[in-house]
N, C-alpha and C positions, 0 to 999 in steps of 0.2 A: 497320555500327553498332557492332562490337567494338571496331574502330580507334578509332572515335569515342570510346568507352567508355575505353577504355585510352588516349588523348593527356590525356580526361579527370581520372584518376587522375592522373599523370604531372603536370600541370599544378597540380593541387588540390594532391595531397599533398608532392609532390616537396620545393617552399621551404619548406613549414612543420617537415619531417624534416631539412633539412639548418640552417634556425636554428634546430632544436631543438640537432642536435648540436654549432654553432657555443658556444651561450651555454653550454648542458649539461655539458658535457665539463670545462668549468672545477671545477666544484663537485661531484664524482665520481669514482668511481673508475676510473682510478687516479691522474689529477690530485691529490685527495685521499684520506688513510686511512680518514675515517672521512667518508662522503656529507653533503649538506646538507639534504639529503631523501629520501623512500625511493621508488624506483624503481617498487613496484608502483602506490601514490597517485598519483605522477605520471602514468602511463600509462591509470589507471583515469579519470583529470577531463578528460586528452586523448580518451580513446573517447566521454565522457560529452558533449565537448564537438562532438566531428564528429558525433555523432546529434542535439543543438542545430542546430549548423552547420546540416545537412542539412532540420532541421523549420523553420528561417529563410527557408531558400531556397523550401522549397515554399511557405511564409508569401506569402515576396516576391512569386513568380510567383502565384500563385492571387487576390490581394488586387490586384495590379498596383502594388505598394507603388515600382517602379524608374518610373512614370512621372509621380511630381510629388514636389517637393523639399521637400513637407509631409510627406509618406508616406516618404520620404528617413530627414528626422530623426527623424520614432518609430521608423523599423528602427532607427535607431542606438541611441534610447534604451531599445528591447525588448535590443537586444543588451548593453546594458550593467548593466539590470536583472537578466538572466537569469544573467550572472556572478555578480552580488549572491548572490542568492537563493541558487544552487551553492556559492558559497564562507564565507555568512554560516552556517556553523554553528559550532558551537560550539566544534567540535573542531577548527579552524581559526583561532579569535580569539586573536591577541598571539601567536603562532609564528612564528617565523622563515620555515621551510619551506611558509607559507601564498604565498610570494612565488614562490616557485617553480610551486605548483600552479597560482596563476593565469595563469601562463604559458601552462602546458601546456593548461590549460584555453582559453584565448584562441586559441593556434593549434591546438587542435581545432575549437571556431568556425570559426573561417576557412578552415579544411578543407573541412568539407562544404559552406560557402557557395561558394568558389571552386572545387570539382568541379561543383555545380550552376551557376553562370554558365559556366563550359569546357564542359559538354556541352551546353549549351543552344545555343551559339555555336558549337562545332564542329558541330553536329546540321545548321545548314543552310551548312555548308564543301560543295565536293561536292568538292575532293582536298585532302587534308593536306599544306602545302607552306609554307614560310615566306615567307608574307607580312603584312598588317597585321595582320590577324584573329587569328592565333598570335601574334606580337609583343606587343598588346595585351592579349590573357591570360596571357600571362608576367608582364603589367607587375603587371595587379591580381590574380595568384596570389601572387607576390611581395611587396606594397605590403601587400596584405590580409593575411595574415601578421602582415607588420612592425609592423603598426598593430592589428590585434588581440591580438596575440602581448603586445604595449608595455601596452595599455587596461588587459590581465589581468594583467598585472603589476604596474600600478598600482592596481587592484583589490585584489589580494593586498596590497598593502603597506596598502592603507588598513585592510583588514581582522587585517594583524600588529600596526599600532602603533592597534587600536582608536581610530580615524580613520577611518570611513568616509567619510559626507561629502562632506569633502574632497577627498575623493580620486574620489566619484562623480562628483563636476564636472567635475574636471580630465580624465579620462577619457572623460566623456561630450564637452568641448569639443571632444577632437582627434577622437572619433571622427564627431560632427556633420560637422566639417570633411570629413574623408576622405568620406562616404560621398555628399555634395552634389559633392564634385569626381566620385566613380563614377559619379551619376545624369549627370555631364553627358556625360563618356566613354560610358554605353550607352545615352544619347537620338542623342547627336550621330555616332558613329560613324566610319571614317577621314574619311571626305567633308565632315566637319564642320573642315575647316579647322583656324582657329587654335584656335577653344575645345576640340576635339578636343585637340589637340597641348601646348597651356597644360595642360588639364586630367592630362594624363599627367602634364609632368614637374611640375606642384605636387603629384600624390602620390605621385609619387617621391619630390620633397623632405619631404614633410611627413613620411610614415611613415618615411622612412629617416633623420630629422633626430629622432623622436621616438624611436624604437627606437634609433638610438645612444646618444642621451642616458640611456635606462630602464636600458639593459642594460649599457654599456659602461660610461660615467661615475656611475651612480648604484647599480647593482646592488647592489655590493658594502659600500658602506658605508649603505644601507640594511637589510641583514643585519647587519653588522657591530653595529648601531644597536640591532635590534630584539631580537639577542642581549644586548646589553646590559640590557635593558628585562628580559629573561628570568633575569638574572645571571650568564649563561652568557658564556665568550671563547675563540675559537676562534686557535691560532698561526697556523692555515693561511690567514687571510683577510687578503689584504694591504689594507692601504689605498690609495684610490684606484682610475683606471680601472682596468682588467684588463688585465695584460701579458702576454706568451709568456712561454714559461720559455727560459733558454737551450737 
């Protein structure tokens, strides 16, 4: 039950720590002199957000919310309100640094929801060995991230350039998406053929097609924008996607 506990962790947390430090790193020190955000906020909307995560999932299994694709889309739209609510204070409206927390927040989300599906699914593994059942929690440890991690991002931005809204839609759209492709993945199972197999890689593509676009191509000059809004210009924020340094 440890092992189980701990592939658990491992699976849940692992993607969302290392796209944290993928996007993160950029806008920080020491990439930059002076942070885009402060460190303790950050981490504090992520812990805020894996104990969400975690009260979602028990949500999901306790209501049986994973077995019809009605119950599907209010988890997505519970999940997308409950960003709201967290980020719509006060002390967050028209901030740059709002974009950033609802990241962190987003893939804390997806934390404690994807340690709660990996233990629940490793729970009736009887050996830990790579086959479909591990592969396929990788995929939506990973995807779920991606696609939460992007939502709250977009959240955050609605909530810097006071545009909510807008931005609740566009976020709920892709998250509807994702989580109807998940219900067909943990109805359908490996055995489930093609729907099985479709359903993987469309959310593959989808999260990983929406997360490039949030993070990569739009990141920066959504900051860049909402600073403006602010009167504030930073030298260090180049325009356009995000390069390496040499």
């Amino acid at each position: 039950m440890d092992l189980m506990f701990g592939v658990s962790m491992v699976l849940g947390i692992g993607p969302a720590l290392a796209l944290m430090w993928i996007v993160m790193k950029k806008y920080t020190y020491p990439a930059v002199e002076q942070p885009f955000f402060s460190d303790a906020t950050f981490f504090l909307l992520f812990f805020c957000g894996l104990i969400v995560g975690s009260v979602l999932f028990a949500v999901m299994i306790m209501f049986h919310l994973a077995s019809s694709m009605v119950y599907m889309i209010l988890l997505a739209a519970i999940q997308v309100m409950v960003m709201v609510v967290i980020m719509n204070l006060k002390r967050f409206r028209g901030k740059s640094d709002s974009i950033f927390y609802g990241y962190g927040l987003g893939l804390g989300i997806s934390c404690g929801m994807s340690m709660g599906i990996a233990y629940t699914i490793t729970s009736l593994i009887k050996d830990i060995e790579v086959d479909a059942s591990i592969v396929i929690l990788l995929v939506i440890a990973v995807t779920m991230s991606m696609m939460l991690g992007a939502c709250g991002t977009t959240i955050g931005e609605g909530i810097a350039r006071n545009r909510l809204m807008e931005f609740i839609f566009q976020a709920l759209l892709f998250l509807v998406a994702y989580d109807l492709m998940l219900y067909s993945v943990l109805n359908t199972g490996a055995d489930g053929g093609l729907a099985f197999y479709g359903s993987c890689i469309l959310m593959c593509l989808l999260a990983g097609g929406y997360f490039y676009y949030m993070m990569h191509l739009k990141l920066r000059n959504i900051v860049r924008e909402v600073l403006k809004m602010e009167g504030k210009k930073r030298s260090d924020l180049r325009i356009g996607p995000c390069r390496s340094r040499a």
